[in-house]
NUMARSE-785187 format. One line per 4 residues: their letters; for each residue x, z, y of N, C-alpha, C. Coordinates in steps of 0.1 Angstrom, whole numbers. Layout:
# residues N
a) X:Z:Y:X:Z:Y:X:Z:Y ~ ...
# end
This chain:
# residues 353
xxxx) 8:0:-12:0:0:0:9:0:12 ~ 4:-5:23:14:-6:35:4:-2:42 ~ 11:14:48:7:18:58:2:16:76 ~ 13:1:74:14:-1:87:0:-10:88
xxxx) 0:-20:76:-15:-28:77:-29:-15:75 ~ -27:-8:68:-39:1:75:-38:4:88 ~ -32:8:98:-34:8:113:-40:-3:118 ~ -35:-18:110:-43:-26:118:-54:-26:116
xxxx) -62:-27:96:-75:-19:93:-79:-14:107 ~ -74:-6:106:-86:6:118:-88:1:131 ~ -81:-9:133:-83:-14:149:-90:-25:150 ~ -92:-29:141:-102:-40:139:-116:-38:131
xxxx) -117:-25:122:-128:-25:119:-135:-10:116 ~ -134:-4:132:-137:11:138:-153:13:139 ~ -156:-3:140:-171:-6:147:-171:-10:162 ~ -188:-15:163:-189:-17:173:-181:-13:186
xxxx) -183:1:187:-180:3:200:-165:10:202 ~ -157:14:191:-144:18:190:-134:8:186 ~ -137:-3:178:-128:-14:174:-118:-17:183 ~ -107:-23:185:-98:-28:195:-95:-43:192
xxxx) -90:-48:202:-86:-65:201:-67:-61:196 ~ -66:-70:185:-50:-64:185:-41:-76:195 ~ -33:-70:200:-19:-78:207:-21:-91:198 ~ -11:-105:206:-8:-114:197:2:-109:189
xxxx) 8:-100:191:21:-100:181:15:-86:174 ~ 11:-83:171:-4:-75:157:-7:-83:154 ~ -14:-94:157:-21:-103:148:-10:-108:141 ~ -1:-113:147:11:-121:140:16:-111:130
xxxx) 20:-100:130:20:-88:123:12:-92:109 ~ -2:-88:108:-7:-89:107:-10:-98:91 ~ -6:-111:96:-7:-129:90:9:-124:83 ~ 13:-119:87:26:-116:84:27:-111:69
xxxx) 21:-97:69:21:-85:54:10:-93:46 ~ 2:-99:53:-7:-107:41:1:-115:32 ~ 3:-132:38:13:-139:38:26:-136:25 ~ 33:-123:31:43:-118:23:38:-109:12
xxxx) 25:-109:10:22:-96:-1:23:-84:2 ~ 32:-77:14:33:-64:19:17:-56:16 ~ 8:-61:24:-7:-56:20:-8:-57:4 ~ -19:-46:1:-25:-50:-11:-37:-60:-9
xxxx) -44:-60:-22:-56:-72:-23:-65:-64:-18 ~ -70:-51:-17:-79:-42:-12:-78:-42:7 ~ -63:-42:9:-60:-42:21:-69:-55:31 ~ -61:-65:20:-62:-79:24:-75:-83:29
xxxx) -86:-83:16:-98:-81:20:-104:-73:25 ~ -103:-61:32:-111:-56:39:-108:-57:55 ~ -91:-61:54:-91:-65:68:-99:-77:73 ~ -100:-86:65:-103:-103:66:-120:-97:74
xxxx) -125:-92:59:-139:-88:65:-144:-85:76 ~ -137:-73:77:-138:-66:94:-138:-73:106 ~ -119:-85:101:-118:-92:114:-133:-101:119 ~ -136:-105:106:-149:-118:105:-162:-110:115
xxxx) -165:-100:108:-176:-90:112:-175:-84:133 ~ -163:-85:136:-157:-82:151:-161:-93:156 ~ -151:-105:147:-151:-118:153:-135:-118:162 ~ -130:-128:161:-116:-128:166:-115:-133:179
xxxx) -104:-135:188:-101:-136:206:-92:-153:199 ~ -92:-153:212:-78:-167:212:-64:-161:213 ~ -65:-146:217:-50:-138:219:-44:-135:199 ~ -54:-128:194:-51:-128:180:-49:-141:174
xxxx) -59:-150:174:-55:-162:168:-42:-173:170 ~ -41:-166:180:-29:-174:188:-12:-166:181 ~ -17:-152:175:-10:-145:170:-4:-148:157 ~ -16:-156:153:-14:-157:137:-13:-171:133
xxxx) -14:-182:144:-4:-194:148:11:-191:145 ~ 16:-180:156:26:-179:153:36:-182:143 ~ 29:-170:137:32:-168:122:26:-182:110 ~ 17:-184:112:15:-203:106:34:-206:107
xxxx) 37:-209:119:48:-217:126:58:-214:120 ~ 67:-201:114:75:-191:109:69:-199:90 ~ 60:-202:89:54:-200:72:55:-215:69 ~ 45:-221:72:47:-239:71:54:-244:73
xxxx) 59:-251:70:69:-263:71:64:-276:83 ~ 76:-281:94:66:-291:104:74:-302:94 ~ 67:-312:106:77:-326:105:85:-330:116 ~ 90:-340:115:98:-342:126:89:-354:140
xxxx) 85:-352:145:80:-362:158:89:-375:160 ~ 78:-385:151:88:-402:155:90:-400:166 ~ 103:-409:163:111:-417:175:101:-428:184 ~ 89:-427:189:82:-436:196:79:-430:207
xxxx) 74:-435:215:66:-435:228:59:-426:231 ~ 50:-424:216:34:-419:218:36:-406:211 ~ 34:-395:212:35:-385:199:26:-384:193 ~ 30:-379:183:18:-379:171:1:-371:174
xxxx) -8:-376:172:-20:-369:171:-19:-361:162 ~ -24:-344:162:-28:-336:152:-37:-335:152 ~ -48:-345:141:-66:-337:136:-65:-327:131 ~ -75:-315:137:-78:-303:131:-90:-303:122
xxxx) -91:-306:111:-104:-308:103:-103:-294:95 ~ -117:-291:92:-114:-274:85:-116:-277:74 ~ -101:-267:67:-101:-267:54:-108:-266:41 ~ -122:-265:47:-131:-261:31:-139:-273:31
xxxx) -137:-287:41:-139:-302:38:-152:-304:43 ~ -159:-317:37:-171:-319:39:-178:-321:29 ~ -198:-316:29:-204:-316:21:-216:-322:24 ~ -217:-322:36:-228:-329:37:-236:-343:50
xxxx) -224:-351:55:-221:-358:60:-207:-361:57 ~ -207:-381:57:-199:-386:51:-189:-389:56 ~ -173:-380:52:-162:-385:60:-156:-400:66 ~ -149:-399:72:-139:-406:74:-122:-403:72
xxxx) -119:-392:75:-108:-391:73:-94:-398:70 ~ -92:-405:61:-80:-411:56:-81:-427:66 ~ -93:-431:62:-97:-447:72:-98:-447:85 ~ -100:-433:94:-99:-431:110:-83:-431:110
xxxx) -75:-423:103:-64:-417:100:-54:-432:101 ~ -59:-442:90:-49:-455:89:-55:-462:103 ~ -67:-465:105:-70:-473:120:-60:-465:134 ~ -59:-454:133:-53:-453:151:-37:-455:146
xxxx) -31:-455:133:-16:-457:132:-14:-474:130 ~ -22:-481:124:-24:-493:127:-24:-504:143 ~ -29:-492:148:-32:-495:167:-19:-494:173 ~ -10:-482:166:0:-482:171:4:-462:178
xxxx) -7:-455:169:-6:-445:175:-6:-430:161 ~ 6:-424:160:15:-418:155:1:-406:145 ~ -1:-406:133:-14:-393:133:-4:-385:122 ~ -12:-373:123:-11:-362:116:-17:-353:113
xxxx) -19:-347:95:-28:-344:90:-27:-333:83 ~ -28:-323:80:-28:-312:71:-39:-306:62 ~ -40:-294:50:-50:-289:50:-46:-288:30 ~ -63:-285:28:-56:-278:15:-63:-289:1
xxxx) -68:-278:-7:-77:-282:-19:-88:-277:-21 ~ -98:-280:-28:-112:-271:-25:-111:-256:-21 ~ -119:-255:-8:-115:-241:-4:-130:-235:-1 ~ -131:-225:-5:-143:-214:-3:-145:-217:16
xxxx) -156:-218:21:-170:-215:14:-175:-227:9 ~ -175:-234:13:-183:-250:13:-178:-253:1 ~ -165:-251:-5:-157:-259:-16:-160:-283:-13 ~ -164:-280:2:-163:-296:4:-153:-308:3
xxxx) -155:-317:2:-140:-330:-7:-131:-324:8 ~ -119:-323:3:-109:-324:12:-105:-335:14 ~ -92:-336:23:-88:-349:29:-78:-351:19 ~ -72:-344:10:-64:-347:2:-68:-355:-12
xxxx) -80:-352:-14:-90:-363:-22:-96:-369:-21 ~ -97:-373:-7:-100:-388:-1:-87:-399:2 ~ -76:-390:2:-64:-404:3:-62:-407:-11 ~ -61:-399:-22:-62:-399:-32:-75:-414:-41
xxxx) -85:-412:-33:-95:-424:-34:-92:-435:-29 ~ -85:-439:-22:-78:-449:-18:-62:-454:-21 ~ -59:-446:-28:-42:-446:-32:-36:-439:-28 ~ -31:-432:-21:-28:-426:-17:-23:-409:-24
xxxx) -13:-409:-23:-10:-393:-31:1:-382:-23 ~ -2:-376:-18:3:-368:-5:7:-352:-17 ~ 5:-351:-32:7:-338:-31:22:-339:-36 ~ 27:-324:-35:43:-324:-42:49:-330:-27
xxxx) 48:-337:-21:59:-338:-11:66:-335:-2 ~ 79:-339:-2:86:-330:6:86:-335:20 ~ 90:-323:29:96:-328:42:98:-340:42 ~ 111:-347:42:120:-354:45:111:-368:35
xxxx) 103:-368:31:96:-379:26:83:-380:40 ~ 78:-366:41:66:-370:48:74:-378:60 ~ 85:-370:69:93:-376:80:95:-390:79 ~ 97:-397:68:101:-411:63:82:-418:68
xxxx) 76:-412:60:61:-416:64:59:-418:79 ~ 57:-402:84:53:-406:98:68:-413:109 ~ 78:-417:107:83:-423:114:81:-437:109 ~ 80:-442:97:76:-458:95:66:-464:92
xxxx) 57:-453:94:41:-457:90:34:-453:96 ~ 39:-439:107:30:-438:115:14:-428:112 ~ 26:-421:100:14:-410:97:18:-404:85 ~ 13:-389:86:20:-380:76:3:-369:75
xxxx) 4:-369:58:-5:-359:59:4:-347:47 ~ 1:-331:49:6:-320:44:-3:-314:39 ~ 0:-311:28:-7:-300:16:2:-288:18 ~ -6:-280:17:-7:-268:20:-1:-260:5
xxxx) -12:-263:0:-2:-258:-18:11:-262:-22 ~ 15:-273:-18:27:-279:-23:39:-272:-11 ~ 36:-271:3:43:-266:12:48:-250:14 ~ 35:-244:8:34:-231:17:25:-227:5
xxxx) 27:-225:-7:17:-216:-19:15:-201:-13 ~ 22:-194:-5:20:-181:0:7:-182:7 ~ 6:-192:20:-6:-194:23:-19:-196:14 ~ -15:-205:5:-27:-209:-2:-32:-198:-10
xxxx) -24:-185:-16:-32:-174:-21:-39:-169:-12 ~ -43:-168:-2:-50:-161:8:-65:-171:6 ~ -65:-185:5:-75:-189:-1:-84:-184:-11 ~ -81:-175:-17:-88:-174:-27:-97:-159:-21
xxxx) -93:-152:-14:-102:-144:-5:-118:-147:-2 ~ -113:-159:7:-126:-164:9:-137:-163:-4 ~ -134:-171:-19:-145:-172:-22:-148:-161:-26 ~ -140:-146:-29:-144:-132:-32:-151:-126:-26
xxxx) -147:-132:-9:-154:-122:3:-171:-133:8 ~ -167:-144:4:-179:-155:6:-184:-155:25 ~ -176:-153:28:-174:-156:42:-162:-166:48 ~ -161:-174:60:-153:-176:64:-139:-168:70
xxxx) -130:-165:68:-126:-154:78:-117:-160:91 ~ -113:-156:103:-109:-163:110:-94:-170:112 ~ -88:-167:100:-82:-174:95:-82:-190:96 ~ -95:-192:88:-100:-204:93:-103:-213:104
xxxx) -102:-208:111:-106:-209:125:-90:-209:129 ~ -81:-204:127:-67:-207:132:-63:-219:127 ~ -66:-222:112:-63:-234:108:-66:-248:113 ~ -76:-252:123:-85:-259:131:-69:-264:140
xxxx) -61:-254:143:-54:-250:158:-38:-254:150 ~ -33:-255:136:-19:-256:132:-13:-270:139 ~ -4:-271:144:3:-281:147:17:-280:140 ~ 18:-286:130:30:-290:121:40:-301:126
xxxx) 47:-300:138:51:-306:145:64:-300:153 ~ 78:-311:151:86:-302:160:91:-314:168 ~ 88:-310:179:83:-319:193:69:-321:198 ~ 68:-330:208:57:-331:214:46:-338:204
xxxx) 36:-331:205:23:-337:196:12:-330:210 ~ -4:-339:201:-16:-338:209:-26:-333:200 ~ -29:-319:198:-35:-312:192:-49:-318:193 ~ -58:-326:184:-73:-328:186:-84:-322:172
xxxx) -84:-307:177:-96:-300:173:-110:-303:175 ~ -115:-300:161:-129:-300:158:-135:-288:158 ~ -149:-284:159:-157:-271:164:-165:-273:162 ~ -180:-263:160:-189:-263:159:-198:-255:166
xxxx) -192:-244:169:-203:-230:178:-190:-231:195 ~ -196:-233:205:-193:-232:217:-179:-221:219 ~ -181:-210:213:-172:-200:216:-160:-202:215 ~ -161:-212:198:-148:-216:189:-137:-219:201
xxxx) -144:-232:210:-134:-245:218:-130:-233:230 ~ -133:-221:237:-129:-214:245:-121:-205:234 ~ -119:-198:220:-106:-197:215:-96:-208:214 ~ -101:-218:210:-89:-227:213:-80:-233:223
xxxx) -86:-232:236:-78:-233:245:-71:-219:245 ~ -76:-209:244:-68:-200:246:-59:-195:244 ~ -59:-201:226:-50:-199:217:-36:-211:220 ~ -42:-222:222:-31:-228:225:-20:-230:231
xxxx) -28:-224:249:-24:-226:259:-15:-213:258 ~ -15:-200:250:-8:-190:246:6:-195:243 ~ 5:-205:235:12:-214:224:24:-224:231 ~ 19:-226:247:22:-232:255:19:-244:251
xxxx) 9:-250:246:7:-263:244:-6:-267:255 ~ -3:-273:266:-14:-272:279:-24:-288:276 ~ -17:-296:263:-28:-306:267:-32:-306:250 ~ -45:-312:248:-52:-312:238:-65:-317:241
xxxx) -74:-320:228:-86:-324:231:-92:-316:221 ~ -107:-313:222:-119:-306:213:-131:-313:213 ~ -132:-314:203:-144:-325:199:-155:-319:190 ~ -166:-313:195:-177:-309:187:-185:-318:177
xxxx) -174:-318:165:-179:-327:156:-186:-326:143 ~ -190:-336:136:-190:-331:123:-189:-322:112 ~ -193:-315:108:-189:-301:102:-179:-296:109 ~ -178:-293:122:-163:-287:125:-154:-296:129
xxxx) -152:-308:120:-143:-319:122:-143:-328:132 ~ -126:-333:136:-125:-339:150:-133:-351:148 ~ -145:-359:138:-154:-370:141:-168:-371:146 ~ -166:-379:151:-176:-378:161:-195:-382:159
xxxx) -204:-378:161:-214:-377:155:-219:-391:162 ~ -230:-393:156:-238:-407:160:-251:-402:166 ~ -262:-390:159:-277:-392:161:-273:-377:171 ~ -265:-375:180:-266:-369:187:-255:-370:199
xxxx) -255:-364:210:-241:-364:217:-231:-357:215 ~ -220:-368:217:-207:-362:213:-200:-357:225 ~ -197:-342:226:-189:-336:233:-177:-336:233 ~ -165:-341:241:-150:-340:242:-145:-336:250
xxxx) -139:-324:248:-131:-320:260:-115:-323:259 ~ -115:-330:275:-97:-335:276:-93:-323:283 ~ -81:-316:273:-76:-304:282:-60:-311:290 ~ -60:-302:300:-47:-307:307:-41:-293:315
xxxx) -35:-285:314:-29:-274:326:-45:-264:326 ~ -48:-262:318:-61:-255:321:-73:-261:326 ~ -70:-273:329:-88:-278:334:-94:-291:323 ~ -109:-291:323:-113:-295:311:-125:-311:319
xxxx) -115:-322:312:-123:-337:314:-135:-337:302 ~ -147:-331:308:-157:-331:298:-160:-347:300 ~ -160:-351:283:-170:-366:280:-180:-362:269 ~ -195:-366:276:-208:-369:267:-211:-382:264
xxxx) -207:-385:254:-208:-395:249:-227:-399:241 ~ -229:-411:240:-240:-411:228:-237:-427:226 ~ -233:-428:212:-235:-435:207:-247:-448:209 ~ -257:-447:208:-267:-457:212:-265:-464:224
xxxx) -256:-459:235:-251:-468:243:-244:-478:243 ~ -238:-478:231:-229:-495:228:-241:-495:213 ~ -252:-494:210:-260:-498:199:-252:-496:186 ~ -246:-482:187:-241:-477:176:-246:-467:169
xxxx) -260:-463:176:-259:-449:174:-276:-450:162 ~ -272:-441:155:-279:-440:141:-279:-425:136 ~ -287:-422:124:-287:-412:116:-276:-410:111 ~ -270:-401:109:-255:-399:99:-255:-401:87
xxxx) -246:-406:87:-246:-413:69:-246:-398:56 ~ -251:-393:52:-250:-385:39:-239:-382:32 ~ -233:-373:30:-223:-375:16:-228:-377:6 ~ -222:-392:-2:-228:-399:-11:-222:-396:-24
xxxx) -210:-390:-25:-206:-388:-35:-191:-391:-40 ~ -181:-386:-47:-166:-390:-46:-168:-405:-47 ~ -173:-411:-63:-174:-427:-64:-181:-435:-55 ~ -191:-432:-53:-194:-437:-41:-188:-442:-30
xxxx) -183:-434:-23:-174:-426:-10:-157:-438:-12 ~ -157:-436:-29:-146:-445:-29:-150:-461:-28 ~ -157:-463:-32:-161:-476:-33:-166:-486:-18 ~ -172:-473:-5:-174:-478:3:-157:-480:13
xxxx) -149:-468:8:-139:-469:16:-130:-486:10 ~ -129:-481:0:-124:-496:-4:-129:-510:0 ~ -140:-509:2:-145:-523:10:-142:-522:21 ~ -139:-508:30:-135:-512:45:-124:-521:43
xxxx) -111:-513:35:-96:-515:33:-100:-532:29 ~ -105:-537:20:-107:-551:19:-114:-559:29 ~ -116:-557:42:-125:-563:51:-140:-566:48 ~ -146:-560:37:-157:-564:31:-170:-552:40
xxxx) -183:-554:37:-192:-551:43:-191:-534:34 ~ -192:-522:42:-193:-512:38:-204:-504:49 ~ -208:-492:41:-218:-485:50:-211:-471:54 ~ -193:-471:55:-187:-463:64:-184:-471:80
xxxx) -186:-486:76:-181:-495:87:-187:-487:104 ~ -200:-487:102:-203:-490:115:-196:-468:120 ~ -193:-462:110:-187:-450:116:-177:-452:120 ~ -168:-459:114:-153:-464:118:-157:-467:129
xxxx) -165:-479:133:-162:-485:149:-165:-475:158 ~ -173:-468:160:-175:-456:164:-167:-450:170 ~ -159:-441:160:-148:-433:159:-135:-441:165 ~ -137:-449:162:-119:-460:163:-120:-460:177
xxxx) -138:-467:180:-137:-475:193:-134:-460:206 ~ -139:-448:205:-140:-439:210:-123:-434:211 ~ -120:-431:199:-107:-426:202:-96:-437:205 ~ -93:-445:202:-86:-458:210:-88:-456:225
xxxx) -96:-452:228:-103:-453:241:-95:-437:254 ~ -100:-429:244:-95:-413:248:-80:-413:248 ~ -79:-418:240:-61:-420:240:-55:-429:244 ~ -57:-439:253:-52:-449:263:-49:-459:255
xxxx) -53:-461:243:-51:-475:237:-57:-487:238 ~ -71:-486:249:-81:-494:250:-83:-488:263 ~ -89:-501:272:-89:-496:287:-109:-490:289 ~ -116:-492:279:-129:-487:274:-134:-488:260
xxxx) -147:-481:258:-152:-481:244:-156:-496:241 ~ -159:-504:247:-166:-518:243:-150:-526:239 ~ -139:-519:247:-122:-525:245:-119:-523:236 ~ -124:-513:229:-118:-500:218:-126:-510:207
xxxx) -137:-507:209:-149:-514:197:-137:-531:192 ~ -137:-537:205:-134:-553:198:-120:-551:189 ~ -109:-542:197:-97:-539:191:-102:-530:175 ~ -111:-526:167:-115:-519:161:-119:-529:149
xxxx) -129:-537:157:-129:-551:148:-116:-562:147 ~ -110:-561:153:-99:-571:148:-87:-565:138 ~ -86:-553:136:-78:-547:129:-86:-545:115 ~ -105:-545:115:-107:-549:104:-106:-560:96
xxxx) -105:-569:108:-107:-585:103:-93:-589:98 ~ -84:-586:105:-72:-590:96:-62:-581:85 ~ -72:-572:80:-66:-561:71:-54:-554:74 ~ -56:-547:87:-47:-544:92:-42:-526:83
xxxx) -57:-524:78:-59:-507:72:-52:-508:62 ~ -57:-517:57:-50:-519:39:-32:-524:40 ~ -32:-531:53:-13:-527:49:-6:-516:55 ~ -14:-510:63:-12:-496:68:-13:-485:53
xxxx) -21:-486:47:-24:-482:32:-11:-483:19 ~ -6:-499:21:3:-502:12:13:-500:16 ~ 15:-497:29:27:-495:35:36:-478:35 ~ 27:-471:32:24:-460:30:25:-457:10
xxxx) 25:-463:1:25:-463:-9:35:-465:-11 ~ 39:-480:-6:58:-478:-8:65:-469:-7 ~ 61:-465:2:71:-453:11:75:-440:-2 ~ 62:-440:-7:57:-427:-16:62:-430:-28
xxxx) 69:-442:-34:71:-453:-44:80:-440:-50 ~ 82:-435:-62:93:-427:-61:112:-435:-62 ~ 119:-430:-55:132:-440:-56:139:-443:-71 ~ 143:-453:-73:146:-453:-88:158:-452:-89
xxxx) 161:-442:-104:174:-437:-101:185:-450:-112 ~ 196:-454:-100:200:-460:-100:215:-465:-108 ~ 216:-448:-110:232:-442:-115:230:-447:-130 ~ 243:-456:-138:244:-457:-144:249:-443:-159
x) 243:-451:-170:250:-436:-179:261:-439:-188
# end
């Protein structure tokens, strides 16, 4: 038992009216004796609870970033122009609207613009497809890899995605909390905010409840990271909805470029497609990657045409839209895809016996 994580115990779950906010560097503390085992499993879990039950600040969260930073493994920031985008998609996936993930992910590196991806394996509560079994449905195999392969990725391809289990298994036992405690804990909510990145990157967080996107600037900006975007998307995730408006906030130095977007203004805008199913799901992605008629297509243009747009790649959405379609038309995804496959090829050993 670690004494010192009972002190935090108590400051986070005194109650209502005696509870305390801990320091960032307590929380970091904190992520810390978890992380390392120092806590017990009794500890562990009753801190998680508590925190969840209080509800966490952007000062804690920002605390246990830290400590992320210190635990995970980054990559290195290509040598380009542009730095890489970080989507924050949450770890327990999607279940009930149908991703994009891997096919947003190959479109903006296609365009010319650097992404990056993280995150785990079925994770409590939702247990929804992760992003790591959707590249997987496409070709794609991201687990087991090291650093210095992903670095090879995102400097020549323009995109790196990170598993969590293969990087950082310390982290990934803390997963299994969740499905015991059957809560989210705010853990989760930190993970939204990791930037695996050493250099300049553009943090673009997804959210769902109002309060989340005011920890996240707060947490960031802690972090000294002053520019980023938040996008009230999708389960949580940075895509952007169709049968309603999409909120984006452009952060800069502390002040916030709100865009309301709605879709039906370029006659895109529709019911959300369902999650249809893994085979399914693969079959439609595969027809994008072939330039063939799929029913992820008109979400792609969407998404592509919007963010192409937000990120200076397109001088508007109608700019973004046509650049969106020409990169389907000439299978621009699918050699972004294969190109990316090589990469992952494993090297053949060449030494004679």
């Amino acid at each position: 038992m670690s004494e010192r994580f009972r002190e935090l115990i108590r400051k986070v779950g005194s109650g209502r009216h005696t509870s305390q906010v801990l320091t960032r560097a307590e929380a970091a503390e904190a992520l810390q004796l978890m992380l390392s085992a120092t806590a017990t499993p009794a500890q562990i879990g009753a801190f998680l609870i508590a925190h969840r039950i209080r509800r966490p600040t952007g000062t804690e969260l920002a605390g246990f970033l830290d400590t992320y930073a210190h635990w995970l493994p980054s990559v290195l920031a290509p040598s380009t122009t542009r730095p890489p985008v970080v989507l924050g998609h949450p770890y327990d996936g999607r279940d009930r609207t149908a991703p994009l993930g891997p096919l947003l992910a190959l479109l903006l590196a296609a365009a010319g613009q650097p992404v990056v991806l993280h995150g785990s394996d079925r994770v409590a509560t939702k247990y929804g497809v992760p992003l790591i079994e959707l590249w997987e449905a496409i070709g794609v195999n991201w687990r087991s890899r090291s650093i210095p392969e992903l670095n090879r990725c995102l400097e020549q391809a323009g995109l790196a995605q990170l598993h969590q289990p293969s990087l950082c298994p310390a982290a990934e036992v803390l997963n299994g909390y969740r499905s015991e405690l059957g809560k989210r804990p705010p853990l989760a909510t930190a993970e939204l905010m990791i930037v695996p990145v050493q250099g300049a990157a553009l943090p673009i967080c997804g959210f769902v409840h109002p309060p989340t996107e005011l920890m996240i600037q707060e947490a960031l900006e802690l972090r000294g990271i002053t520019r980023f975007f938040t996008i009230k998307g999708l389960e949580g995730s940075p895509e952007l909805p169709r049968d309603r408006a999409a909120i984006v906030g452009r952060w800069q130095a502390g002040d916030c470029d709100r865009q309301i977007l709605h879709a039906r203004d370029w006659d895109l805008g529709d019911s959300e497609l369902p999650w249809m199913g893994e085979a399914a799901w693969t079959e439609a992605a595969q027809a994008i990657l072939m330039g063939q008629p799929s029913v992820l297509e008109p979400l792609l243009r969407w998404n592509g045409a919007v963010y192409l747009w937000l990120l200076g790649l397109a001088e508007s959405v109608p700019a973004g839209l046509a650049q969106v379609d020409q990169l389907l038309r000439t299978g621009a995804l699918q050699q972004q895809r294969d190109r990316l496959q090589q990469l992952l090829e494993p090297v053949p050993d060449l030494t004679l016996s």
